[in-house]
Kinemage of the C-alpha trace (Angstrom):
@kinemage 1
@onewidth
@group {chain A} dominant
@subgroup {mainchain}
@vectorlist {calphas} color= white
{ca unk a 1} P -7.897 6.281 15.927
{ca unk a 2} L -4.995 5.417 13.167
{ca unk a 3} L -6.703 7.306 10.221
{ca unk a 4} L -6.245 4.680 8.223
{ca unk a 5} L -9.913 3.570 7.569
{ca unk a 6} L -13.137 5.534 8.632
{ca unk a 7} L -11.399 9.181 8.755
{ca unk a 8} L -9.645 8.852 4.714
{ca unk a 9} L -13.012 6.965 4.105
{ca unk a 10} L -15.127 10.401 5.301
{ca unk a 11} L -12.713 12.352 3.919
{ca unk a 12} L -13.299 11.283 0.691
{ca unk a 13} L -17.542 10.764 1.145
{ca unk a 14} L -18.081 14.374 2.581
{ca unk a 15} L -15.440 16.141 -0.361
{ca unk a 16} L -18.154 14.371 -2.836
{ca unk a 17} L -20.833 15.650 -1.216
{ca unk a 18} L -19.971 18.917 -0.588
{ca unk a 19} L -18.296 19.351 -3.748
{ca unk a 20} L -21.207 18.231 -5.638
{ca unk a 21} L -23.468 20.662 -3.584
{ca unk a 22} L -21.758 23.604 -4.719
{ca unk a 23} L -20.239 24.207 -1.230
{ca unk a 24} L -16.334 25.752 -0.596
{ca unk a 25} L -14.653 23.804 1.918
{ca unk a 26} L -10.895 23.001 2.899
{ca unk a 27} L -11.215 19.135 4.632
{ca unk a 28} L -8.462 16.883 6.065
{ca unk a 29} L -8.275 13.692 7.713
{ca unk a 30} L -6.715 12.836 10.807
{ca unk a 31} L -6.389 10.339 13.659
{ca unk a 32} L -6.469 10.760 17.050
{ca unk a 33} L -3.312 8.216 17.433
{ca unk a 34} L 0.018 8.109 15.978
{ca unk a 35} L -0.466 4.458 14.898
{ca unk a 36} L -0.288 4.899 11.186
{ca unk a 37} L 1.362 8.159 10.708
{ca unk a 38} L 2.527 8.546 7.093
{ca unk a 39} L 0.733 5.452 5.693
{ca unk a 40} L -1.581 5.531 2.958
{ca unk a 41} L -5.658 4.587 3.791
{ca unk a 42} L -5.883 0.619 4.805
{ca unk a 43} L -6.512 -2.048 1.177
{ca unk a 44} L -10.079 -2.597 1.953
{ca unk a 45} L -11.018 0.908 3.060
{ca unk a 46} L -9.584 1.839 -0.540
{ca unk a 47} L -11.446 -1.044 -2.253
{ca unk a 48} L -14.545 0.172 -0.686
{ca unk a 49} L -14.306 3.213 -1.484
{ca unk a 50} L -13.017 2.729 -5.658
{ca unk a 51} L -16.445 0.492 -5.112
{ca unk a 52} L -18.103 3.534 -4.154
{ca unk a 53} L -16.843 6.140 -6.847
{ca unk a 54} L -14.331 7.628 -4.520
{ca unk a 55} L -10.561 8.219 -4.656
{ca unk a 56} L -8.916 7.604 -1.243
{ca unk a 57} L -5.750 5.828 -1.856
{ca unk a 58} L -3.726 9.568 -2.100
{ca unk a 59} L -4.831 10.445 1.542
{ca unk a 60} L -1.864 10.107 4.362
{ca unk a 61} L -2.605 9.224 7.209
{ca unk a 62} L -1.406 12.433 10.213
{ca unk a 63} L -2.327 12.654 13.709
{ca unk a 64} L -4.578 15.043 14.841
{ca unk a 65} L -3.166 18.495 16.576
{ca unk a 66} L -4.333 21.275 18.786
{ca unk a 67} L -4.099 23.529 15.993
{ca unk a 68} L -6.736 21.934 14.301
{ca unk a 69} L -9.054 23.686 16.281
{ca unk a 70} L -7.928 26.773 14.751
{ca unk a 71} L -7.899 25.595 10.997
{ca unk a 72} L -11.177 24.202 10.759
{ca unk a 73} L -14.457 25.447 11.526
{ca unk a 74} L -16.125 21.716 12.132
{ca unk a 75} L -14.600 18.531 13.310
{ca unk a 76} L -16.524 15.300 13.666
{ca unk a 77} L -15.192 12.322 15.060
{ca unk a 78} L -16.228 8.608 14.349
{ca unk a 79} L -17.056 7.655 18.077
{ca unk a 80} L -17.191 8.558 21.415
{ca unk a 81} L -13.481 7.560 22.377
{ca unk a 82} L -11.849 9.628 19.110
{ca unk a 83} L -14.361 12.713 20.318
{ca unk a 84} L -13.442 12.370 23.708
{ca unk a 85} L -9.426 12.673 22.742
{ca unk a 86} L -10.249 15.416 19.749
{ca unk a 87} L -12.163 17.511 23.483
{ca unk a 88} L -9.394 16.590 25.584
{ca unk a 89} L -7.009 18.807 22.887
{ca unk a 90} L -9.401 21.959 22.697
{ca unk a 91} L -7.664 25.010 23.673
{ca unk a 92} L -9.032 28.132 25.356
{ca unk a 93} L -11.319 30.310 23.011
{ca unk a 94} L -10.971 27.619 19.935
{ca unk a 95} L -14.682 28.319 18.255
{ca unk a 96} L -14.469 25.069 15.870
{ca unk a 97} L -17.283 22.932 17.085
{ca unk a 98} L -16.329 19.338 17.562
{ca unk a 99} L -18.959 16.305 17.156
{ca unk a 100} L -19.736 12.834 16.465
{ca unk a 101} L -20.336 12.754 12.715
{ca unk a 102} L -23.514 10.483 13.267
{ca unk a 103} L -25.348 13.793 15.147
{ca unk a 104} L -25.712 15.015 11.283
{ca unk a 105} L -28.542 12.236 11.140
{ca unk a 106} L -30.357 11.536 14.297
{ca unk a 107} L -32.664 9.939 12.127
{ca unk a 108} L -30.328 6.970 11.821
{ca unk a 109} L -30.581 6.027 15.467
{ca unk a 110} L -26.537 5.387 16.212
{ca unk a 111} L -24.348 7.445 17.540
{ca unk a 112} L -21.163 6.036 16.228
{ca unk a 113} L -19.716 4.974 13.021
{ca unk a 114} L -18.340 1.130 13.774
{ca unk a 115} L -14.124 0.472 13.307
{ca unk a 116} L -14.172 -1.785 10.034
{ca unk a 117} L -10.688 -2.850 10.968
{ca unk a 118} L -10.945 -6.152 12.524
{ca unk a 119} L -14.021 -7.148 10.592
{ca unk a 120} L -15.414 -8.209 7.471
{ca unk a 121} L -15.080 -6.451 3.883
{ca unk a 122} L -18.862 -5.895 4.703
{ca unk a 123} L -17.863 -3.453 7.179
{ca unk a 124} L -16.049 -1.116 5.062
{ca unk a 125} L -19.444 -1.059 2.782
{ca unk a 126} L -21.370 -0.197 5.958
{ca unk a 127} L -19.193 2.339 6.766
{ca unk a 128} L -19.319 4.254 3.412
{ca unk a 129} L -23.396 3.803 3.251
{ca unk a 130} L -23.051 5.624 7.438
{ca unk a 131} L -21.082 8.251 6.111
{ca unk a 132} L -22.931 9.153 3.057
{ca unk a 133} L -26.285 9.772 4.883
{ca unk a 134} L -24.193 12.251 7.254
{ca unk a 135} L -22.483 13.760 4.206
{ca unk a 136} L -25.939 14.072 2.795
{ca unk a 137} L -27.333 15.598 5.908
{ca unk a 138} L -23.982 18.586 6.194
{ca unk a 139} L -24.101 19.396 2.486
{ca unk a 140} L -28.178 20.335 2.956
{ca unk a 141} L -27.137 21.977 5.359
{ca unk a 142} L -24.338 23.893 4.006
{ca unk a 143} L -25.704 24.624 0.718
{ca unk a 144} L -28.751 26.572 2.310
């Protein structure tokens, strides 16, 4: 929603991934909301993440934009209310295909990657963990 937690969070576990696949990509984050517009990733997200090998605290939080749909060739969205929005913003003949990030691993049995904001430190960790199987899953499948 703000892109202050999950989206720098992805951000951050996907340019890993793919980077240490061997795979060229261009990636941004971006919220579906103008909550947090200019702000830097949320403390714990960025404590998580440090945790977790990754660099996050540089990412800016920006809203998401129509034209997005003509920079990028995939978009994934955290749940069904951001995807919902991102669809909402498609224009006409826009080929980048929009999903829920958790469709990269069906094996995982959820379908959306849970808001840490109003929870626990523990959330952050369980986000991160989410978002490295998906990561996982995209860079196999990229790298082919």
């Amino acid at each position: 929603m703000g892109n202050i937690c999950r989206s720098p969070t992805a951000k951050g576990v996907f340019d890993r991934a793919l980077r240490d696949a061997g795979v060229e990509f261009q990636s941004e984050s971006a919220g579906t909301h103008d909550y947090h517009v200019g702000r830097a990733p949320d403390r714990r997200a960025v404590e998580a993440a440090r945790k977790a090998g990754l660099a996050i605290e540089d990412d800016i939080a920006r809203q998401f934009a129509r034209e997005d749909f003509h920079r990028f060739d995939r978009i994934f969205a955290m749940d069904r209310a951001n995807f919902d929005h991102i669809l909402a913003l498609k224009p006409a003949g826009a080929v980048a295909r929009a999903q829920l990030v958790m469709e990269l691993v069906p094996e995982y049995g959820i379908e959306e990657v849970p808001d840490p904001y109003y929870g626990a430190r523990a959330g952050f960790v369980q986000v991160i963990d989410m978002l490295e199987a998906a990561a996982a899953a995209l860079a196999r499948d990229l790298g082919r």
